[in-house]
C-alpha positions as CSV (number, residue, x, y, z in Angstrom):
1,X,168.3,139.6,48.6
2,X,165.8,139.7,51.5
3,X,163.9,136.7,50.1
4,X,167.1,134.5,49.6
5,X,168.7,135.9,53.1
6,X,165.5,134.4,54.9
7,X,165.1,131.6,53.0
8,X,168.2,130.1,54.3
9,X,167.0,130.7,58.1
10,X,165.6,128.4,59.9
11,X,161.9,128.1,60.3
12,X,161.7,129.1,64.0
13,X,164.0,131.9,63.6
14,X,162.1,133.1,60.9
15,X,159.1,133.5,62.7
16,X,160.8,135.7,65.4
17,X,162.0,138.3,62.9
18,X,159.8,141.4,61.4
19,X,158.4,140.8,58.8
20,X,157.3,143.2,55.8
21,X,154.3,144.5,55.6
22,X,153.6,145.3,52.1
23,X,154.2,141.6,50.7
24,X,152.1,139.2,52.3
25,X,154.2,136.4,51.1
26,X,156.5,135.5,53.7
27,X,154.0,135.0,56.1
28,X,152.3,132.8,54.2
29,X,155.2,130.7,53.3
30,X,156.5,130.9,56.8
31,X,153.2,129.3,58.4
32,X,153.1,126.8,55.5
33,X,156.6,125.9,56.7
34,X,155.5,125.2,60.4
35,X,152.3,123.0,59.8
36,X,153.6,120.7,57.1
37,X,156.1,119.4,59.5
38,X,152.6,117.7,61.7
39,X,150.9,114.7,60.6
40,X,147.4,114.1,59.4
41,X,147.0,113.0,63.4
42,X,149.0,115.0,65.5
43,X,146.7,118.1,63.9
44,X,143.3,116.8,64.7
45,X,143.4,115.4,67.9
46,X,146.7,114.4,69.0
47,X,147.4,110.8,71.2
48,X,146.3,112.2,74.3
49,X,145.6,108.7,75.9
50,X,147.6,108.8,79.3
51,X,148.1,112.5,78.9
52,X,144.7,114.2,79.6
53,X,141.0,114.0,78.8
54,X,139.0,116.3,76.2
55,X,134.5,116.9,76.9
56,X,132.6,117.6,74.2
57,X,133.1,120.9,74.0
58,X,137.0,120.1,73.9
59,X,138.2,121.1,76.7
60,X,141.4,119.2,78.7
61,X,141.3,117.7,82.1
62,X,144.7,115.9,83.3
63,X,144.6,112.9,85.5
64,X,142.7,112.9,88.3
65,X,140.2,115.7,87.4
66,X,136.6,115.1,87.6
67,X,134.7,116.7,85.0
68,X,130.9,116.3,83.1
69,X,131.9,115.8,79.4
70,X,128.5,117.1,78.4
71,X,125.8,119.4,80.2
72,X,123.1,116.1,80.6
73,X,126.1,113.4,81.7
74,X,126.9,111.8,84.4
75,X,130.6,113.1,86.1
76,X,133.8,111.3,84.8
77,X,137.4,111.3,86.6
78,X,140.1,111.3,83.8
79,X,142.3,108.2,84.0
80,X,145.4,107.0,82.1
81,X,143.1,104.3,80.5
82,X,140.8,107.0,79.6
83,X,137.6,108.7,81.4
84,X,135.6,106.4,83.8
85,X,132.2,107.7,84.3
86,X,130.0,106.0,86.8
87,X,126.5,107.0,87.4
88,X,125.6,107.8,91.1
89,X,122.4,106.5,92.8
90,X,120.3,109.0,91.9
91,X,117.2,109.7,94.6
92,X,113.8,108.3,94.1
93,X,111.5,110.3,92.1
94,X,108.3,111.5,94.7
95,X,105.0,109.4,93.3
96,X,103.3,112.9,93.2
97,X,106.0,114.5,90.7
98,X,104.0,115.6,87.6
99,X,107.2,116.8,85.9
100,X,110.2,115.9,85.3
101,X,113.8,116.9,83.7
102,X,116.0,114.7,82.3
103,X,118.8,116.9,81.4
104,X,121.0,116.4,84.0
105,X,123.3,113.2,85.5
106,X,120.0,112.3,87.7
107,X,116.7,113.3,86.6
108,X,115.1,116.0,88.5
109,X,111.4,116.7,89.7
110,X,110.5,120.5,88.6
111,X,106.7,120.2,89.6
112,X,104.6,118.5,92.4
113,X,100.8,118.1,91.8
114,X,98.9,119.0,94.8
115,X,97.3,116.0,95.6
116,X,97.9,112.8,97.6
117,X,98.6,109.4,95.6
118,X,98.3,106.3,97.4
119,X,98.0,102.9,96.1
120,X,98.1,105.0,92.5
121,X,94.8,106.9,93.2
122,X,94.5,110.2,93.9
123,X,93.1,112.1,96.5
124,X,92.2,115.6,98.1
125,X,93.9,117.4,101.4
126,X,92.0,116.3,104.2
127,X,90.3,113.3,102.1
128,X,89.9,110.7,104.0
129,X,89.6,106.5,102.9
130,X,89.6,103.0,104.3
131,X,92.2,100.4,102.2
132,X,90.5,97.9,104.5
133,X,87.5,97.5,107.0
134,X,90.0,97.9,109.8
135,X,92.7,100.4,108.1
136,X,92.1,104.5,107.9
137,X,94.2,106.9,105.9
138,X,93.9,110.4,105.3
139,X,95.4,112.9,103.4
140,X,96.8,115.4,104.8
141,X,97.9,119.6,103.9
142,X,101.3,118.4,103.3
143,X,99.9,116.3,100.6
144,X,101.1,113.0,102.7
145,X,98.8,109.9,103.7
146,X,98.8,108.7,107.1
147,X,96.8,105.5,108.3
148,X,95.8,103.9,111.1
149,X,95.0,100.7,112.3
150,X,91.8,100.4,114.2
151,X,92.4,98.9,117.9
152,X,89.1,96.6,118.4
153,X,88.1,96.0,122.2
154,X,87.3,92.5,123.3
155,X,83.7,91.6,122.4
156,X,81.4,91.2,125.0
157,X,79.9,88.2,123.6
158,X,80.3,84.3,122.6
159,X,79.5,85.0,118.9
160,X,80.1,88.3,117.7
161,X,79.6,88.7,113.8
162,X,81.0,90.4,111.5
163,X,79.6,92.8,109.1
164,X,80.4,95.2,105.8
165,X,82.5,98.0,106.8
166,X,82.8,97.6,110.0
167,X,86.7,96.6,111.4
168,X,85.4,95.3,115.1
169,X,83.1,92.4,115.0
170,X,79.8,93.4,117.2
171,X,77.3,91.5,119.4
172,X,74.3,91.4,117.7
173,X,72.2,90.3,120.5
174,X,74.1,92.0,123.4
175,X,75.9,90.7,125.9
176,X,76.2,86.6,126.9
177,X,78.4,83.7,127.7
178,X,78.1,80.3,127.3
179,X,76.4,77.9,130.7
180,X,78.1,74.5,129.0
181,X,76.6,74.3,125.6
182,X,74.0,76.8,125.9
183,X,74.4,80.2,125.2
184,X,72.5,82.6,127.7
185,X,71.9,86.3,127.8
186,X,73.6,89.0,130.5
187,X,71.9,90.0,133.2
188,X,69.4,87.6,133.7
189,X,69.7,83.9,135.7
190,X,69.2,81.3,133.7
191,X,67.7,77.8,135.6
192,X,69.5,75.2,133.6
193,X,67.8,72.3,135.9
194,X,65.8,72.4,139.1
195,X,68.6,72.7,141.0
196,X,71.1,74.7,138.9
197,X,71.1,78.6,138.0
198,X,73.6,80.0,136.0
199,X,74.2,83.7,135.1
200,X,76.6,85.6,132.9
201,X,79.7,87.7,135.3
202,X,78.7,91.5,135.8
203,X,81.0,93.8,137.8
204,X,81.2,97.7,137.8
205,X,79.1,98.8,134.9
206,X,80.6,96.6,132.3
207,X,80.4,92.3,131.4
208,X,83.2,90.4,132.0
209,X,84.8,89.1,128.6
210,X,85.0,85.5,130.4
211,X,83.6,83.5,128.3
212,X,81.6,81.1,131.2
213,X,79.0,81.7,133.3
214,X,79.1,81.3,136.5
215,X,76.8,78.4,138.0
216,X,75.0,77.8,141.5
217,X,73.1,74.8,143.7
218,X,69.7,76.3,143.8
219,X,69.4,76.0,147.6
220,X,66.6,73.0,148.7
221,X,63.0,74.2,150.0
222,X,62.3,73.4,153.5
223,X,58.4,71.5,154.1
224,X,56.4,73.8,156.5
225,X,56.2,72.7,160.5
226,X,52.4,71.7,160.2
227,X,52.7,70.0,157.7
228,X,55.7,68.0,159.3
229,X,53.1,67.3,162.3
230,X,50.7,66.0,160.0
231,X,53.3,63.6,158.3
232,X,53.8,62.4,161.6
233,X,51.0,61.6,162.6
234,X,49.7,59.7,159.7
235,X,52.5,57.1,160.4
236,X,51.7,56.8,164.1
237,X,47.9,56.3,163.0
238,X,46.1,59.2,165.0
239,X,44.7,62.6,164.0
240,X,44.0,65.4,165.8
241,X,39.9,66.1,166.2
């Protein structure tokens, strides 16, 4: 009578009534009863497009939320049309990184070697090297280059030269400046002519950068006084005794 009593009920009634314990039965049948009124797709998953969102792991987000559907992507906001996930600009990766982890939205540096690299050469703390004849770098204890651009000074010459590894160009025969087309040495006077002298500009210690010499009228010898006289009187035609 029990069996037929409940079998008339309705299914959600059913449930909320005590059951027996010895026969197993009507739970069974009761249960049956509930899930055979779902389809095939409302069981699985269920249209939840507009609704919510569902990760990996299967939990729900409702619109709006922001959540990572896995441990190693990238963070999604749950939309009506579904999730949108955009990757973010991730920060550069430091050239001396020797290891790296990928398991996460952006990709993180877990070791740094303990060198400098520059230029994709490696070098010590403290190291020093030359990229060029006039540019110095060195590395330093925080395991970052620094260069520096050598200032060169205005040669002191007409034709400096230049030579392997060296950033300034040098006067390999001192000093000088040009007296027209000639080039003459500093410090001395040149005579360029009988009447003309010419020297290179010296002032306080150091030479002048100006490329010119400065030039001078060599000043005219006066003839001695006898030798006047005796000029004289060769053209009047006497001589003294």
């Amino acid at each position: 009578m029990l069996n037929r009593g409940l079998s008339c009920l309705p299914v959600a009634l059913l449930l909320l009534l005590p059951l027996p314990r010895a026969p197993g039965r009507v739970v069974e049948l009761a249960v049956a009863a509930e899930y055979s009124s779902k389809t095939d797709l409302d069981y699985e998953f269920g249209d939840y497009r507009g609704k919510w969102c569902i990760d990996d792991h299967g939990f729900v987000y409702g619109i709006g939320e922001v959540y990572y559907p896995s441990p190693s992507a990238c963070p999604c906001t749950c939309t009506v049309d579904g999730p949108v996930c955009i990757r973010p600009k991730c920060p550069r990766i430091h050239p001396r990184c020797t290891r790296i982890r990928y398991k996460a939205c952006c990709p993180v540096c877990e070791a740094m070697a303990r060198v400098c690299v520059y230029g994709g050469k490696t070098y010590r703390p403290l190291e020093e090297f030359r990229l060029s004849r006039c540019e110095r770098c060195r590395c330093e204890a925080n395991r970052e280059v620094y260069c520096s651009i050598s200032d060169c000074p205005a040669p002191h010459c007409v034709n400096p030269t230049y030579e392997p590894n060296h950033c300034c160009p040098i006067c390999k025969t001192g000093p000088n400046c040009f007296a027209g087309n000639r080039v003459i040495p500093a410090g001395e006077r040149v005579n360029m002519d009988e009447r003309t002298v010419c020297y290179c500009t010296y002032r306080d210690g150091t030479w002048h950068t100006h490329p010119q010499a400065t030039c001078e009228q060599r000043p005219q010898l006066q003839p001695p006084a006898t030798l006047k006289r005796i000029e004289r009187c060769i053209d009047n035609g006497w001589m003294d005794g």
